[in-house]
Backbone atoms as SQL, in Angstrom:
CREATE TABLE atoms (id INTEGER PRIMARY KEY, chain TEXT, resi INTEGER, resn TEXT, atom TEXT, x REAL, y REAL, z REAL);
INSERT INTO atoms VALUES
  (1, 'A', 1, 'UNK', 'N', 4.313, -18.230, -7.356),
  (2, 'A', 1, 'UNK', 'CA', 5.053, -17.634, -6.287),
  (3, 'A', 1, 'UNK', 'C', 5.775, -18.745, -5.516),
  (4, 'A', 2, 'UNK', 'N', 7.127, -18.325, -5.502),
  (5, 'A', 2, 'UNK', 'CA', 7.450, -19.531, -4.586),
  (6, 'A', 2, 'UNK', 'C', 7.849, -19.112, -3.021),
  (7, 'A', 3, 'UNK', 'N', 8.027, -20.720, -2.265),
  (8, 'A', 3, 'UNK', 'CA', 8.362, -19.840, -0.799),
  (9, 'A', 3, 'UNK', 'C', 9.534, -19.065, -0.486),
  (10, 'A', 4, 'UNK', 'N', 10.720, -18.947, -1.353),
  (11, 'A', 4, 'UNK', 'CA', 11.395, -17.505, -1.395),
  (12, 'A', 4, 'UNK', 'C', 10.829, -16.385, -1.573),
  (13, 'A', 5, 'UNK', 'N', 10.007, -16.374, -2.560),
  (14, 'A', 5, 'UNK', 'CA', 9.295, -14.828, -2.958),
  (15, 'A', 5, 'UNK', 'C', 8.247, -14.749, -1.361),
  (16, 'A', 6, 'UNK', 'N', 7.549, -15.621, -1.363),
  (17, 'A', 6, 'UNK', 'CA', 6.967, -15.616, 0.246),
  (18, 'A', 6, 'UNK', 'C', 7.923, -15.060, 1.479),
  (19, 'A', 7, 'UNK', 'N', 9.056, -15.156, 1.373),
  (20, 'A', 7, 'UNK', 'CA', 9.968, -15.438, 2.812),
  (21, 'A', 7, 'UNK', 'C', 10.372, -13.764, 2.382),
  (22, 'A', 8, 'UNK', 'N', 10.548, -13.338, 1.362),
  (23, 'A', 8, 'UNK', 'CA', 11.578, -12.159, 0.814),
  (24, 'A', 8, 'UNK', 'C', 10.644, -11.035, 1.242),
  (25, 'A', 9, 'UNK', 'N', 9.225, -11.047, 1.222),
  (26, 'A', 9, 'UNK', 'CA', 7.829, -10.011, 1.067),
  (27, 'A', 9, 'UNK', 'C', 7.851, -10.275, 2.647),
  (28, 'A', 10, 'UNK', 'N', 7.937, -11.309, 3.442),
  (29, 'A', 10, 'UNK', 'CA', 7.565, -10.720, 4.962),
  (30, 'A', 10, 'UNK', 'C', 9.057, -10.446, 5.520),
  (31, 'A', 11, 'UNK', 'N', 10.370, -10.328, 4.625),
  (32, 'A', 11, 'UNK', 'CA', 11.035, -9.847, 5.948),
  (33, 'A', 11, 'UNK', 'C', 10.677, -8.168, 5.454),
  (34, 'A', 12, 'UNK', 'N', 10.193, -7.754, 4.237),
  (35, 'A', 12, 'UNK', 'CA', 9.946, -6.703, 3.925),
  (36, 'A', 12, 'UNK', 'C', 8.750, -5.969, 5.063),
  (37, 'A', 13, 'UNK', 'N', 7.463, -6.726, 5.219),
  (38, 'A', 13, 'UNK', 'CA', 6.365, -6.312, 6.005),
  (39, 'A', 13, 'UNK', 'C', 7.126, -6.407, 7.774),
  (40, 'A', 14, 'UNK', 'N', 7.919, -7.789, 8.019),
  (41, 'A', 14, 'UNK', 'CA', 7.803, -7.797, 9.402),
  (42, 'A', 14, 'UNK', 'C', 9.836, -7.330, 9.605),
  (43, 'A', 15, 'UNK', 'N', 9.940, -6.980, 10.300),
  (44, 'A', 15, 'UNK', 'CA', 11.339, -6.480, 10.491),
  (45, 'A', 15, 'UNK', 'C', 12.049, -7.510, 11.045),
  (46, 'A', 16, 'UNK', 'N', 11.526, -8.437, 12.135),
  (47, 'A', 16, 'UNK', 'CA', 11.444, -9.549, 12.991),
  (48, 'A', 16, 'UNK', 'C', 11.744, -10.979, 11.584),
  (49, 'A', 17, 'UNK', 'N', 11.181, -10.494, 10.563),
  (50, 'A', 17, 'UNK', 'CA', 11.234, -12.223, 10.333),
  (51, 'A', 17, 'UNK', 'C', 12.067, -12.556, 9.033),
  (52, 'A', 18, 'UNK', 'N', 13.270, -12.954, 9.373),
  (53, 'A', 18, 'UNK', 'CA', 14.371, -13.551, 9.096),
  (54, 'A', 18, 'UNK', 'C', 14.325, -14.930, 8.544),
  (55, 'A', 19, 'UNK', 'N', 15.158, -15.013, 7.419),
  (56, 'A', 19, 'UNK', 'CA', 14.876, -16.588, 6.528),
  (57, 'A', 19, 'UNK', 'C', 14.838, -17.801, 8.015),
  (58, 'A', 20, 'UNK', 'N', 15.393, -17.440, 9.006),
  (59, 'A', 20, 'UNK', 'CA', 16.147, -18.256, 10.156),
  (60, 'A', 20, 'UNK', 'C', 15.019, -18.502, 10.737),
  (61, 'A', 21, 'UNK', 'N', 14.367, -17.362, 11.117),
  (62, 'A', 21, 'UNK', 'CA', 13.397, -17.550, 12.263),
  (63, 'A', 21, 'UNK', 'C', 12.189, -17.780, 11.272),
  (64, 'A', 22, 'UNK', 'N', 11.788, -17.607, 10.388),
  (65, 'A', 22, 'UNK', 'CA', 10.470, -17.995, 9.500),
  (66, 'A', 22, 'UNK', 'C', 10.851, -19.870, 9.155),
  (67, 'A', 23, 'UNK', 'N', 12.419, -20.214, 9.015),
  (68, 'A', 23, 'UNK', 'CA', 12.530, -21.826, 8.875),
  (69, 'A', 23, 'UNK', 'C', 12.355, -22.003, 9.937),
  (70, 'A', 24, 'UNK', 'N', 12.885, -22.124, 11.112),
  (71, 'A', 24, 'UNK', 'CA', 13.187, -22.620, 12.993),
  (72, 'A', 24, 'UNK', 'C', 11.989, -22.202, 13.516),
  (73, 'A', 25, 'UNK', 'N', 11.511, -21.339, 13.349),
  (74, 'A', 25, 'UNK', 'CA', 10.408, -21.186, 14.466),
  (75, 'A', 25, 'UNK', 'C', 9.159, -20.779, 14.231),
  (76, 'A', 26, 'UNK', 'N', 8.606, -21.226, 13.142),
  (77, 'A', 26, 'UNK', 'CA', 7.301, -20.542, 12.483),
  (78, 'A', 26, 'UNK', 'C', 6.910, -21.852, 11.674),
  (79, 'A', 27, 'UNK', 'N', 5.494, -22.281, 11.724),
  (80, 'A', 27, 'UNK', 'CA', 5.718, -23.686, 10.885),
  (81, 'A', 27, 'UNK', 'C', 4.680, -22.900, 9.318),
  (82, 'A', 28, 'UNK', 'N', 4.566, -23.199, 8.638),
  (83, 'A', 28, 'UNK', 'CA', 3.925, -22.742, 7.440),
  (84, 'A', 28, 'UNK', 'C', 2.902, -22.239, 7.339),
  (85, 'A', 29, 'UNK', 'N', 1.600, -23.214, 7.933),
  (86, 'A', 29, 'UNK', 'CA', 0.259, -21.867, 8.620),
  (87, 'A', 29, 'UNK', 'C', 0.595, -20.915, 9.146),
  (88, 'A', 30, 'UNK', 'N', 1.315, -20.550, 9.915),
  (89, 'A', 30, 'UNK', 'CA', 1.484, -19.177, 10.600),
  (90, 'A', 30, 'UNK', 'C', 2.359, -18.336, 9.657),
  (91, 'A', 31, 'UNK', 'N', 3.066, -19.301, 8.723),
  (92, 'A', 31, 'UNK', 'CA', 3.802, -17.902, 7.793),
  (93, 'A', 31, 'UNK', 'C', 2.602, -17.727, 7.033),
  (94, 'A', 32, 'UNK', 'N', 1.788, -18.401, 6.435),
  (95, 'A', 32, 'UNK', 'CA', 0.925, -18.151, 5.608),
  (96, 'A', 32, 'UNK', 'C', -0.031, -16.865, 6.002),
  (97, 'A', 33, 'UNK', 'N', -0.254, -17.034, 7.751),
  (98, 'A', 33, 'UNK', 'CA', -0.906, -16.447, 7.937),
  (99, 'A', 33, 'UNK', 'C', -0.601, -15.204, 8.157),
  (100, 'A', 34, 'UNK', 'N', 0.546, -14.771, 8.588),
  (101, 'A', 34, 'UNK', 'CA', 1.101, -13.616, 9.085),
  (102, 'A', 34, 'UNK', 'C', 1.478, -13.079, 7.218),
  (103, 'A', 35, 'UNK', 'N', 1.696, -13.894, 6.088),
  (104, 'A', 35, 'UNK', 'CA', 1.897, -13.083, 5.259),
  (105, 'A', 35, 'UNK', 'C', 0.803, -12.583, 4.432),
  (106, 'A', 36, 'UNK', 'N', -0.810, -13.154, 4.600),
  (107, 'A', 36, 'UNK', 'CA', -1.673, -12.881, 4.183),
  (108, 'A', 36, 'UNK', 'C', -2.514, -11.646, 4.900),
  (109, 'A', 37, 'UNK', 'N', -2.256, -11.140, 6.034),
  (110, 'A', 37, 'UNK', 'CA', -2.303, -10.507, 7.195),
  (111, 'A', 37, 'UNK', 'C', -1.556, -9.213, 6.553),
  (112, 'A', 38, 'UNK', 'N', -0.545, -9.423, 6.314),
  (113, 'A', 38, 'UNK', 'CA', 0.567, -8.695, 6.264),
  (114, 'A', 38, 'UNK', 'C', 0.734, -7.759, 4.838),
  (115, 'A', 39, 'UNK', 'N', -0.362, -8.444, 3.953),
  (116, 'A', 39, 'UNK', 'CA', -0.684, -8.006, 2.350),
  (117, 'A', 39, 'UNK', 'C', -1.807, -7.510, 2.716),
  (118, 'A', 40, 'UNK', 'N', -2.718, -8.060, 3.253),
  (119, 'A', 40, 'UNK', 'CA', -4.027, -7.037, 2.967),
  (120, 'A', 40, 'UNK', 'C', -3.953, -5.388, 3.812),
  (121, 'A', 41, 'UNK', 'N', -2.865, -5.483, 5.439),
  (122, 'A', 41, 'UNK', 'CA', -3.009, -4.703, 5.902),
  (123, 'A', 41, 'UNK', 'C', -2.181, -3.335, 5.049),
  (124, 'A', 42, 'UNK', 'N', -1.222, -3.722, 3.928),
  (125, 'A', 42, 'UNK', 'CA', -0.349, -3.416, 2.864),
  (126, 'A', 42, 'UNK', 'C', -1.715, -2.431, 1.575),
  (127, 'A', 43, 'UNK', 'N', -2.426, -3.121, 1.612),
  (128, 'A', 43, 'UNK', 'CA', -3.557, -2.651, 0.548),
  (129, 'A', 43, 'UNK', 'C', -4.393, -1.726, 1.221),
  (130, 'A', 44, 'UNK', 'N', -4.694, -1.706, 2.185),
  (131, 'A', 44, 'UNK', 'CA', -5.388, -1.450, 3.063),
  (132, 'A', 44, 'UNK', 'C', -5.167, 0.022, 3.430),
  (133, 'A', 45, 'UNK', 'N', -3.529, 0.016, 3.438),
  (134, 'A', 45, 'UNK', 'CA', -2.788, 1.283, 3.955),
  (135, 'A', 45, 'UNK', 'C', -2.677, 2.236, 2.225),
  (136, 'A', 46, 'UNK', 'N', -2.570, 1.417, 1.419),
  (137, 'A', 46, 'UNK', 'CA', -2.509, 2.387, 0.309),
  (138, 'A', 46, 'UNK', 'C', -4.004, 2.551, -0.335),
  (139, 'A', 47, 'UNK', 'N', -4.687, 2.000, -0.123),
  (140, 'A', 47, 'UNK', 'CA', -6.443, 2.681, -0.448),
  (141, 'A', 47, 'UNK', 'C', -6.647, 3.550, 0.065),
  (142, 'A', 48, 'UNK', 'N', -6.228, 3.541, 1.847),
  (143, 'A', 48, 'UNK', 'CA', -6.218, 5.026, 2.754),
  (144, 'A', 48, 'UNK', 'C', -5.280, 5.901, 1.657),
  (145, 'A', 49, 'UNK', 'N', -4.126, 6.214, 2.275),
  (146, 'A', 49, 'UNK', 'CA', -3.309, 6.706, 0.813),
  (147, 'A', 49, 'UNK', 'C', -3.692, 7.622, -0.122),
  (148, 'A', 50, 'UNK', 'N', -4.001, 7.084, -1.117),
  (149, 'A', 50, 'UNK', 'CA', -4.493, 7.230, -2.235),
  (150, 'A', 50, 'UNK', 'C', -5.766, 7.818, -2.009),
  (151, 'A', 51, 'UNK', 'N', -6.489, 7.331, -1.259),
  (152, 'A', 51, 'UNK', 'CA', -7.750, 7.794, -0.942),
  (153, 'A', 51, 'UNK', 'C', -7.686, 9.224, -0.818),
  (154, 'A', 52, 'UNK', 'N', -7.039, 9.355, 0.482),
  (155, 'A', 52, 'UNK', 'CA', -6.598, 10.838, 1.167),
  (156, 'A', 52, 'UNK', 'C', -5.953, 11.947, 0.147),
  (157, 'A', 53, 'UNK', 'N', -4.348, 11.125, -0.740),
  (158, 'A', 53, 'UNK', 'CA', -4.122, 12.273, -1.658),
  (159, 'A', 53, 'UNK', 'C', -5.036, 12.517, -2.777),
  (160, 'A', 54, 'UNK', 'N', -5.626, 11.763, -3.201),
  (161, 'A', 54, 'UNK', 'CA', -6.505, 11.622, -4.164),
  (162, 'A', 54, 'UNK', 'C', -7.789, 13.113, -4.044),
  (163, 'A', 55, 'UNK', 'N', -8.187, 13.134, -2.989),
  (164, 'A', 55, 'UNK', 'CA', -9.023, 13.993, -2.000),
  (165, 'A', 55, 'UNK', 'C', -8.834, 15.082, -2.022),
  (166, 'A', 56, 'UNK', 'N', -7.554, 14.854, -1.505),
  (167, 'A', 56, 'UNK', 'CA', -6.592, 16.427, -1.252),
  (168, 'A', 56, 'UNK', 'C', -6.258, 17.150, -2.405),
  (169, 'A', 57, 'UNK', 'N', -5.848, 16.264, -3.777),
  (170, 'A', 57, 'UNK', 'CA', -5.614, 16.900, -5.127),
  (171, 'A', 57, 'UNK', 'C', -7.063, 17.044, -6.193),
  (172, 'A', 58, 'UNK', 'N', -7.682, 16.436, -5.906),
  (173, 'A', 58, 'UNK', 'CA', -8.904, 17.059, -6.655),
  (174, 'A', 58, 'UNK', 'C', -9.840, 18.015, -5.612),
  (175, 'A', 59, 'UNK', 'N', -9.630, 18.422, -4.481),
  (176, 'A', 59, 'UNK', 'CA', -10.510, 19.646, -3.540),
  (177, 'A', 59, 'UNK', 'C', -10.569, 20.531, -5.046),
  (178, 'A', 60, 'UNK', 'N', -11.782, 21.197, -4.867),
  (179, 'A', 60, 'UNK', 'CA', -11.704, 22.407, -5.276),
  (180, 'A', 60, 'UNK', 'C', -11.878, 23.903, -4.893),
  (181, 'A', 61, 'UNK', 'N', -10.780, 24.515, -4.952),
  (182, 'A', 61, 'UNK', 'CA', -10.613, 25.871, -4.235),
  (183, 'A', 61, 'UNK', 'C', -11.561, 26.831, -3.729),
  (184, 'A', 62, 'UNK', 'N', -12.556, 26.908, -4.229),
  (185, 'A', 62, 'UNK', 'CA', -13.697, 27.578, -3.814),
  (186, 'A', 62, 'UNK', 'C', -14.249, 26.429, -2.277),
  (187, 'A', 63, 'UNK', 'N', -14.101, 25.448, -2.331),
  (188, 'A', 63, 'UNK', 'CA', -13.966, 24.826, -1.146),
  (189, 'A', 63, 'UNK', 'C', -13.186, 24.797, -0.026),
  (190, 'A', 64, 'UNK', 'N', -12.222, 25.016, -0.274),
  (191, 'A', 64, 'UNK', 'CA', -11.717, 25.572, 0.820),
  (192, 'A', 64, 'UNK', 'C', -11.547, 26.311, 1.812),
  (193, 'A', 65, 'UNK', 'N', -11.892, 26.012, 2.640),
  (194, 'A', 65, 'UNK', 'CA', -11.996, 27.025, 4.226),
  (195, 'A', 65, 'UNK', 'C', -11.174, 28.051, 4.516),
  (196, 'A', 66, 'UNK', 'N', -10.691, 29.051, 4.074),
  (197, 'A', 66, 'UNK', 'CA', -10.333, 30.004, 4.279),
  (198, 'A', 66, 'UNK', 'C', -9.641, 30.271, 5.646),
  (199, 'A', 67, 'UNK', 'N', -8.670, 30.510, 6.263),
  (200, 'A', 67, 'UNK', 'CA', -7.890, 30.885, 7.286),
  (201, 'A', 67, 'UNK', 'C', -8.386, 31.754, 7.995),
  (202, 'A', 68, 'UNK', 'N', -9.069, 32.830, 7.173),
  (203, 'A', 68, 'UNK', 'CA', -9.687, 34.605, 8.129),
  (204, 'A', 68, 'UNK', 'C', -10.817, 33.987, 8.290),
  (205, 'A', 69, 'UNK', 'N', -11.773, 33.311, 8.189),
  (206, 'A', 69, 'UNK', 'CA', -12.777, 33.131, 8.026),
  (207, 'A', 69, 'UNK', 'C', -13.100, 33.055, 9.869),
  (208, 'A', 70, 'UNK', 'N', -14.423, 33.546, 10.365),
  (209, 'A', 70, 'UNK', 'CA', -14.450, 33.915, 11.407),
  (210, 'A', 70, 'UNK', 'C', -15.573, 33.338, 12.280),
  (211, 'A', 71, 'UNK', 'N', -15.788, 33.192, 13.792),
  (212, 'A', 71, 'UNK', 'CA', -17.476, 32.501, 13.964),
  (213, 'A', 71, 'UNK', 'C', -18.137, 33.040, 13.851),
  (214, 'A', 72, 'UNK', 'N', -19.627, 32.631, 13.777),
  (215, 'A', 72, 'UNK', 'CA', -20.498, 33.197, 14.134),
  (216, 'A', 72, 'UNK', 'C', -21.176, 33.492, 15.464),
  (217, 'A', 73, 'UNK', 'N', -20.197, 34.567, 16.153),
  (218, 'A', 73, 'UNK', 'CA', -20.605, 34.776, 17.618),
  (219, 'A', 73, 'UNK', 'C', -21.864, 34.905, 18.457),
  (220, 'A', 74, 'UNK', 'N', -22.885, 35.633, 17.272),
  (221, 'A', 74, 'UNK', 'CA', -24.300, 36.222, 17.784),
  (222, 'A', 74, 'UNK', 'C', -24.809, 34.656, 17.719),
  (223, 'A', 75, 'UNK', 'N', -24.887, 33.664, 16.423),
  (224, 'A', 75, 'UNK', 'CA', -25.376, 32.754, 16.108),
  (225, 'A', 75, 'UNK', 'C', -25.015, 31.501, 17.621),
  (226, 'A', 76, 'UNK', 'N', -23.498, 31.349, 18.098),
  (227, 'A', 76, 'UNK', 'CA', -23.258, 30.911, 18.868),
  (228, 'A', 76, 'UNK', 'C', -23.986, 30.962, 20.731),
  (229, 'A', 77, 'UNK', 'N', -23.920, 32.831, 20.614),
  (230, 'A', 77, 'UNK', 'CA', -24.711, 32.997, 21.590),
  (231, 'A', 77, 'UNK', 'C', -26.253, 32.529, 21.847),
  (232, 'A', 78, 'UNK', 'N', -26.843, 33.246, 20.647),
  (233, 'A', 78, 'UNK', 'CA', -28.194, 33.259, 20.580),
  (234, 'A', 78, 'UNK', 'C', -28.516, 31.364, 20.754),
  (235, 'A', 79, 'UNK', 'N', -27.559, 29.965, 20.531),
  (236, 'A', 79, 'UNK', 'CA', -27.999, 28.386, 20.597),
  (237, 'A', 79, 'UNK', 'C', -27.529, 27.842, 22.394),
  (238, 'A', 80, 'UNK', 'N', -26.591, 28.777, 22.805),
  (239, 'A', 80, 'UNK', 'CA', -25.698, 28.671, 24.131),
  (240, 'A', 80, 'UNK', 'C', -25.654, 29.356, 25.245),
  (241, 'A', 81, 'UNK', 'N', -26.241, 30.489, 24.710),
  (242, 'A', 81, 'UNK', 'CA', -25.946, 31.520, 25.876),
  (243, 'A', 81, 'UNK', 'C', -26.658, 31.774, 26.987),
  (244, 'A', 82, 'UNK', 'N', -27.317, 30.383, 27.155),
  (245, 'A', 82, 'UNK', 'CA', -28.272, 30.653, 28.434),
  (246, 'A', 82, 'UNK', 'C', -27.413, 29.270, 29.244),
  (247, 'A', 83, 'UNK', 'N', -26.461, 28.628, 28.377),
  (248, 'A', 83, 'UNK', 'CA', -25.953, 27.421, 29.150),
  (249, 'A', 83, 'UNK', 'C', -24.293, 27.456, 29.261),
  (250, 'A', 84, 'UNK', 'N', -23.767, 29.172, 28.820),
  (251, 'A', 84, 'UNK', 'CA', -22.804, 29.424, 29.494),
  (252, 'A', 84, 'UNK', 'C', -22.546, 29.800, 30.583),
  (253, 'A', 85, 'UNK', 'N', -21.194, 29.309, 31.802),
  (254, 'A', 85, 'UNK', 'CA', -21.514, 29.169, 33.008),
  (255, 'A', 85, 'UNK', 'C', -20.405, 30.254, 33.296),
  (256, 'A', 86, 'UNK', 'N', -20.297, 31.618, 33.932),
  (257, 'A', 86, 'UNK', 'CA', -19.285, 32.373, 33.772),
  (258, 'A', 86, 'UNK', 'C', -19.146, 32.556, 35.177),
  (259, 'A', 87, 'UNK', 'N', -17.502, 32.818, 35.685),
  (260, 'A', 87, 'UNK', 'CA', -17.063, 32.639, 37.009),
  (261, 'A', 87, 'UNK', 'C', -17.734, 32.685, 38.069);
């Protein structure tokens, strides 16, 4: 990898960092660091991702919670209803 391919991947991650301002005002630890920062939080976001659609496309339908599906009011009362406080 060279430090073009380095410089090209953080103006991609940071919007802010420009061949200009990564030469002039950033000395090499801090690019290093902000681009190692800047990859894992990159992996990080697509494990979530993936994770989530991954989740979402293998559910299986009988799992799914149903929309009509309704409380259980008596059940609610009968754990609460001595610690509901009414006007």
């Amino acid at each position: 990898m060279t430090i073009g391919d380095i410089f090209a991947q953080m103006g991609v991650m940071y919007a802010w960092a420009t061949p200009e301002y990564l030469l002039d005002g950033m000395s090499i630890n801090q690019i290093m660091l902000y681009y190692e920062k800047g990859i894992q939080a990159q992996i990080n976001e697509a494990k979530i991702f993936w994770g989530v659609l991954g989740d979402a496309l293998s559910e299986d339908e009988g799992k799914k919670k149903s929309t009509t599906d309704k409380p259980d009011l008596k059940k609610f009362y009968d754990l609460y209803g001595d610690k509901i406080k009414r006007g």
